[in-house]
C-alpha positions as CSV (number, residue, x, y, z in Angstrom):
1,X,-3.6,-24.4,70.0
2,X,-1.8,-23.8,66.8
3,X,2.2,-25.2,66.4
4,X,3.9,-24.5,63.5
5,X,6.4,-28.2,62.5
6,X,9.7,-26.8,61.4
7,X,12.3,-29.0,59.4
8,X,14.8,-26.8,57.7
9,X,15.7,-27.7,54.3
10,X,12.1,-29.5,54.1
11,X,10.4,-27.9,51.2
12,X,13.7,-26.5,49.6
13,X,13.3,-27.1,45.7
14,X,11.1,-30.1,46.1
15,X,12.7,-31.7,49.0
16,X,16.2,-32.7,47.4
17,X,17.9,-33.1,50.8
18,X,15.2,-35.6,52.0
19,X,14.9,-37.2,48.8
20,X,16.3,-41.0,48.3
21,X,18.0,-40.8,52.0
22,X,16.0,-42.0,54.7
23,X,17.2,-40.9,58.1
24,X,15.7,-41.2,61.4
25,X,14.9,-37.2,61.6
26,X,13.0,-37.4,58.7
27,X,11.0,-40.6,60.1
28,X,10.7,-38.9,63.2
29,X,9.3,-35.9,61.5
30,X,6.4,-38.0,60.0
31,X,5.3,-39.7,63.8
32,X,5.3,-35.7,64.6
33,X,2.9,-34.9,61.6
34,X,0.7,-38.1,62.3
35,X,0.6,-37.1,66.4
36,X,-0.1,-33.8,66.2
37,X,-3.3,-35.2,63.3
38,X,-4.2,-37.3,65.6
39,X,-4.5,-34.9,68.6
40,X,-6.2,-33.0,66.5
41,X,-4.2,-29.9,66.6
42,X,-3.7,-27.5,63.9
43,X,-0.4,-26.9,62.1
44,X,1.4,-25.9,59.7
45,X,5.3,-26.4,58.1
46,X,6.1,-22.6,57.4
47,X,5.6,-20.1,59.9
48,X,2.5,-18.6,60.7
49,X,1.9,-15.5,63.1
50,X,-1.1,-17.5,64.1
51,X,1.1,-20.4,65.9
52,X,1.6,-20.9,69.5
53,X,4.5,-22.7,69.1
54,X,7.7,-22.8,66.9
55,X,8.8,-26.8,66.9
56,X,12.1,-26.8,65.7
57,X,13.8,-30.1,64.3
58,X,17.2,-28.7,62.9
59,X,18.1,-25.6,64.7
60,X,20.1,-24.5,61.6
61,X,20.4,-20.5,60.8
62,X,16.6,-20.0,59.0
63,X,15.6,-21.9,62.3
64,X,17.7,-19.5,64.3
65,X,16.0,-16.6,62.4
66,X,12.6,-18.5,62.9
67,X,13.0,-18.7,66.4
68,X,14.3,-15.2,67.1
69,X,10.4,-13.9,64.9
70,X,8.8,-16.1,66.8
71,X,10.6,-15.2,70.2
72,X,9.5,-11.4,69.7
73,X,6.0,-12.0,69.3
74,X,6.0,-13.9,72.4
75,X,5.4,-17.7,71.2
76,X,6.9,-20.4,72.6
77,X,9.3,-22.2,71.0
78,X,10.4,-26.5,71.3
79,X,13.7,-27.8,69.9
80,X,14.4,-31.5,69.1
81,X,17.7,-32.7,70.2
82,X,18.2,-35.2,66.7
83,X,21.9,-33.8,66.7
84,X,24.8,-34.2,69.1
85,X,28.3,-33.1,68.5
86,X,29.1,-36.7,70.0
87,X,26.9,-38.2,66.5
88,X,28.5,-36.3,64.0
89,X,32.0,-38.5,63.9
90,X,32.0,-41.1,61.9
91,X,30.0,-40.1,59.6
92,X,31.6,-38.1,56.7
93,X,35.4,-37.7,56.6
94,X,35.0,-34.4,58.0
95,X,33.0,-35.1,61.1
96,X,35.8,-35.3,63.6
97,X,37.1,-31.8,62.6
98,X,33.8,-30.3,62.9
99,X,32.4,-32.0,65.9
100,X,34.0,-29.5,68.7
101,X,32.2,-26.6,66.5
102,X,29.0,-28.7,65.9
103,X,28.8,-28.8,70.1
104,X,29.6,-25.0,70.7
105,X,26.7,-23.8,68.1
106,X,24.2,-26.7,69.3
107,X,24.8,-25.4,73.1
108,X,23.9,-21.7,72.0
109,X,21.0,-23.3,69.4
110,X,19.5,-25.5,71.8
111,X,20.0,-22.6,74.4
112,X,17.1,-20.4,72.6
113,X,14.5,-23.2,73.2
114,X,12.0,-23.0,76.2
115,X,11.8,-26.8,75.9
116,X,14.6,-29.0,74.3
117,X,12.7,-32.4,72.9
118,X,15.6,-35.0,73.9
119,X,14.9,-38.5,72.2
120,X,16.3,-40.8,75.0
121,X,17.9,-40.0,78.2
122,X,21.3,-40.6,76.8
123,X,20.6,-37.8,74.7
124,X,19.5,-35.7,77.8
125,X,22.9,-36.3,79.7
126,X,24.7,-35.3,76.8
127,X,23.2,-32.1,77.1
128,X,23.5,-31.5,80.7
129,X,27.3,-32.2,80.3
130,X,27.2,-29.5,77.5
131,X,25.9,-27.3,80.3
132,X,22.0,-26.7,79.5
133,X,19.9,-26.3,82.1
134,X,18.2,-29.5,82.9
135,X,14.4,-28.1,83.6
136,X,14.6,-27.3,79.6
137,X,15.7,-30.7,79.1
138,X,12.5,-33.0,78.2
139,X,13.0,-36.7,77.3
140,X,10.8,-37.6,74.5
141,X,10.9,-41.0,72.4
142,X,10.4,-40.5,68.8
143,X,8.2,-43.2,69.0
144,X,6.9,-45.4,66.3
145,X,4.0,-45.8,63.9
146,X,2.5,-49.5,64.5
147,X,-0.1,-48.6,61.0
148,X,3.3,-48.0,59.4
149,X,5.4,-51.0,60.5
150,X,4.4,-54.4,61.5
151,X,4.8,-58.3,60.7
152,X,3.4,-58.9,57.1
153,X,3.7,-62.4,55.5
154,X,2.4,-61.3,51.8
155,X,5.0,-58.2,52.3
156,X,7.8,-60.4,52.8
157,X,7.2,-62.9,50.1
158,X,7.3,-60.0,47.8
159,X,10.6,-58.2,49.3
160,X,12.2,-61.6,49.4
161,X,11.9,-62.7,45.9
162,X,12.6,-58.9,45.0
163,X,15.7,-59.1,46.6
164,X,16.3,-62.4,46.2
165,X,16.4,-63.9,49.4
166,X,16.7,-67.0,50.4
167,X,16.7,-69.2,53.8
168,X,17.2,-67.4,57.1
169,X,18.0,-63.8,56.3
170,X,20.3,-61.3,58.6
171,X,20.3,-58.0,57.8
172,X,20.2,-53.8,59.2
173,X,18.6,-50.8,57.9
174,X,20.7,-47.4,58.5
175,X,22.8,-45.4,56.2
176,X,25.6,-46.9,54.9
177,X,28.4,-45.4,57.1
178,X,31.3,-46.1,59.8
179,X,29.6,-45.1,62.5
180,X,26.6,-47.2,62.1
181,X,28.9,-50.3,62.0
182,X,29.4,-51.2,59.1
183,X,33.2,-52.8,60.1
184,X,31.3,-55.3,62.6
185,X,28.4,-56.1,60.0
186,X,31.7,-57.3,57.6
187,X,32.6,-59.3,60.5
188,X,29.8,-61.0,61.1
189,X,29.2,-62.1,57.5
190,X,32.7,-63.5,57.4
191,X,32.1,-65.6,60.5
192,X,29.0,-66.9,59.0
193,X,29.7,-67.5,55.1
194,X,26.5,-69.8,54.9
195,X,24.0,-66.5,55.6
196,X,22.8,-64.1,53.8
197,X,23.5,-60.8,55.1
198,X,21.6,-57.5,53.9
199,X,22.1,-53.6,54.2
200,X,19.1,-51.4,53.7
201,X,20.2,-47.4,53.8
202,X,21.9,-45.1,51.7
203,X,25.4,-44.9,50.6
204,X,27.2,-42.1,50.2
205,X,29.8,-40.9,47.9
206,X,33.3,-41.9,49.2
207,X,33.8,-38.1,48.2
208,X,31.2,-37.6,51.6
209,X,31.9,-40.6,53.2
210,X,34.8,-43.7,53.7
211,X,33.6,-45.8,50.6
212,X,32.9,-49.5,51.5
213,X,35.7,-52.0,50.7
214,X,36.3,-53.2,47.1
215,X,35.6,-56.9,47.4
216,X,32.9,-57.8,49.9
217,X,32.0,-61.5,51.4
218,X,29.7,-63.1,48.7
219,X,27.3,-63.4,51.3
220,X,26.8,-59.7,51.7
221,X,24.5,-57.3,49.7
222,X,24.5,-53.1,50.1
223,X,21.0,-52.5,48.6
224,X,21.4,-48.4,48.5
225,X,18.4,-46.4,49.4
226,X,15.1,-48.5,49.5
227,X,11.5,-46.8,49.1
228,X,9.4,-49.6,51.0
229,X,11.5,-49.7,54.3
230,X,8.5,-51.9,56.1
231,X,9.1,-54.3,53.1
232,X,12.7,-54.5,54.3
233,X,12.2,-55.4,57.5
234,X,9.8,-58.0,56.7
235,X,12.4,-59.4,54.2
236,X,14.4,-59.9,57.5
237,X,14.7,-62.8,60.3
238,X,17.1,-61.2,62.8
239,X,17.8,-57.3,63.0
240,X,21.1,-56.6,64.0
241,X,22.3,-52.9,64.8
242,X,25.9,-52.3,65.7
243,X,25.7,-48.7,65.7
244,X,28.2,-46.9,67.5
245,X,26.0,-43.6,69.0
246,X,22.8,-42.6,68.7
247,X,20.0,-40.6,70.0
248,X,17.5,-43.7,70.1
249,X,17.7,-45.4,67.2
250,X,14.5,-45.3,65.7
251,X,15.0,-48.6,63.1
252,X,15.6,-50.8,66.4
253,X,11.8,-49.5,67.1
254,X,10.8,-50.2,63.6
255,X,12.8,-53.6,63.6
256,X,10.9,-54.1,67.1
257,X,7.1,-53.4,65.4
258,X,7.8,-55.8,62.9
259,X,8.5,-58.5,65.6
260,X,12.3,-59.2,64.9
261,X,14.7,-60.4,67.6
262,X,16.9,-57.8,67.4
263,X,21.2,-57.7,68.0
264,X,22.4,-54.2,69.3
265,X,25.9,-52.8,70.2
266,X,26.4,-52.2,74.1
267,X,26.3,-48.4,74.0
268,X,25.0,-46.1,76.7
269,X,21.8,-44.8,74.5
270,X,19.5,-48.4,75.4
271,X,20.0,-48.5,79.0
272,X,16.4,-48.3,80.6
273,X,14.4,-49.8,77.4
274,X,16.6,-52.5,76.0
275,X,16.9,-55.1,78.1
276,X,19.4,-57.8,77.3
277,X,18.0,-61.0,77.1
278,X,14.0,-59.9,77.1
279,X,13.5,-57.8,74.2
280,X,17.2,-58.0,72.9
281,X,20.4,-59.3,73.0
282,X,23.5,-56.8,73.4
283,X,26.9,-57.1,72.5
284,X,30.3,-54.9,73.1
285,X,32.9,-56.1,71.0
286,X,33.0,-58.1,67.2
287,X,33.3,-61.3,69.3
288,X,30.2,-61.1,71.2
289,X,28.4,-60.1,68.2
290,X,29.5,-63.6,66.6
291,X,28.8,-65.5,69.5
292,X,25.3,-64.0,70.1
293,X,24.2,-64.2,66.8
294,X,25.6,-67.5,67.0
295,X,23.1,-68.3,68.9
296,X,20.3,-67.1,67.8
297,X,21.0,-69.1,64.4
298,X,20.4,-72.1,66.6
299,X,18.1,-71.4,69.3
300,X,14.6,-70.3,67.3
301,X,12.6,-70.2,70.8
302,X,14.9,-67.5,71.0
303,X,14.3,-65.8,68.2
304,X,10.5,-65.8,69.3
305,X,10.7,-64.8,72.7
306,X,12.5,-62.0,71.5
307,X,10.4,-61.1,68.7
308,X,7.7,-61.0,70.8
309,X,9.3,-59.2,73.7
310,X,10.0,-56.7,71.3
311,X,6.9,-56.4,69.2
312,X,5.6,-55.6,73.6
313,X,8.4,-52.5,73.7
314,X,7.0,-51.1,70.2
315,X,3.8,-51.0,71.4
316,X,5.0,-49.0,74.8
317,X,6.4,-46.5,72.3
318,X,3.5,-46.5,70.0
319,X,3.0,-42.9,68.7
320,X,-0.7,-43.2,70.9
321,X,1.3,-43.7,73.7
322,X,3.8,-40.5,73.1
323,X,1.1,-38.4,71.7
324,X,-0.7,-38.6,75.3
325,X,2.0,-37.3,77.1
326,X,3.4,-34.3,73.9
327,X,-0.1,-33.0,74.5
328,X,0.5,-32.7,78.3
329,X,3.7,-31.0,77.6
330,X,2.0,-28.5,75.2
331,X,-0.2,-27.8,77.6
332,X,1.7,-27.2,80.6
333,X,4.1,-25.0,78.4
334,X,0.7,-22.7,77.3
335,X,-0.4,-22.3,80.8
């Protein structure tokens, strides 16, 4: 077996559209690379006649091409599902306008795929409402790399007095953008002047982007892009994640490795694997955010149990775990 890992864009002059971002695609990109080493199964990143399968991460038009080759000389060909016309808003000015286009081209892009790689079931209904075929429709965590991202006490000495943190620390790793809540982090930080609130992620021209505000709380840093993203959750002592949509939300599993009780938005996408009140707390408006992070600041049993409740969920998503059942699904899709 031979499977050729596709991410448009990848190699393109040394990797400019990857470089100094930090996205979940291209994280989930990386647990594919480590899985398929792991497995054991030869691949390569630019097509080879050779390859039994085409896995496709952006279906963009050299993927299209790609998959068209590949069709004709009777390989088989997997799609991951990291886009959705419904994820697209909110996060550059022109998302909105673009969305209703974004969904026509992913239905006929995602439509080539024997197999469409969706990253949570949320993700799957989403596509059956667009009117794929559900047998194509596979629901496949990302998963997450426990040699990557765990609970280091040297780590976070070091990312604390790096970014000069003191006492007990809130803070979310994501690009810097509407959709992944940046109004509700605000919030927060105004309800509680005596923490420290952080942002790890990119931001984005307000050319691409709405710009943040002008004058911040005094308790609130925007870091930009950071290189040592397990550094930055170690820095941490609650995760919170007020995302409006995702796909799965891969820094919640991260956040999860690292053993950090963790403060989500009520959205659709965590039903089945968050659990309020075992491995997280969730909220659905700027209120219940306060009030359960509220009480987290006072209740540290809480903090723990949730930690470790969650530290148990990143272990069920473990890339050993998924990389079990990808090979079953490579298999069954040879036969």
């Amino acid at each position: 077996m031979k499977i050729c890992l596709y991410l448009e864009f990848y190699n393109f002059r040394g990797g400019i559209f990857y470089k100094k971002i930090g996205t979940g695609l291209l994280s989930s990109y990386r647990n594919q690379e480590v899985m398929l080493k792991s497995l054991g199964i030869d691949f390569v990143e630019r097509w080879d006649d050779s390859c039994d399968i085409l896995q496709i991460n952006t279906p963009w038009l050299k993927s299209i091409w790609l998959i068209k080759k590949a069709r004709n000389r009777g390989k088989k060909i997997i799609i991951w599902a990291h886009v959705t016309a419904e994820d697209i808003k909110g996060v550059f000015w022109f998302g909105s306008l673009v969305s209703p286009v974004l969904k026509r081209y992913l239905i006929f892009a995602y439509g080539l795929a024997d197999l469409v790689f969706c990253p949570s079931a949320y993700t799957k209904s989403l596509l059956i409402a667009y009117g794929l075929p559900e047998k194509k429709l596979v629901v496949q965590s990302n998963g997450v790399d426990l040699k990557d991202f765990f609970s280091d006490a040297e780590e976070r000495v070091r990312a604390r007095a790096a970014f000069k943190l003191r006492g007990l620390v809130v803070g979310t790793i994501g690009l810097a953008i509407p959709r992944k809540g940046i109004a509700t982090f605000l919030s927060l930080a105004r309800d509680f002047p005596q923490i420290q609130f952080i942002w790890f992620g990119k931001i984005y021209s307000s050319l691409m982007a709405k710009p943040l505000p002008k004058n911040l709380p005094l308790n609130v840093v925007f870091t930009g892009f950071v290189e040592n993203i397990r550094a930055a959750f170690n820095s941490l002592d609650i995760f919170i994640f007020p995302s409006h949509e995702e796909n799965q939300g891969m820094a919640i599993l991260e956040a999860a490795a690292a053993g950090l009780p963790i403060l989500v938005r009520d959205i659709p996408v965590y039903q089945g694997w968050l659990v309020h009140g075992e491995n997280c707390l969730k909220a659905k408006n700027n209120e219940e955010f306060s009030g359960y992070l509220k009480k987290l600041l006072e209740d540290g049993n809480l903090q723990k149990r949730l930690g470790e409740n969650a530290k148990i969920l990143a272990q069920k998503e473990s890339l050993p775990e998924i990389a079990k059942k990808t090979l079953a699904i490579y298999q069954n899709l040879l036969k």
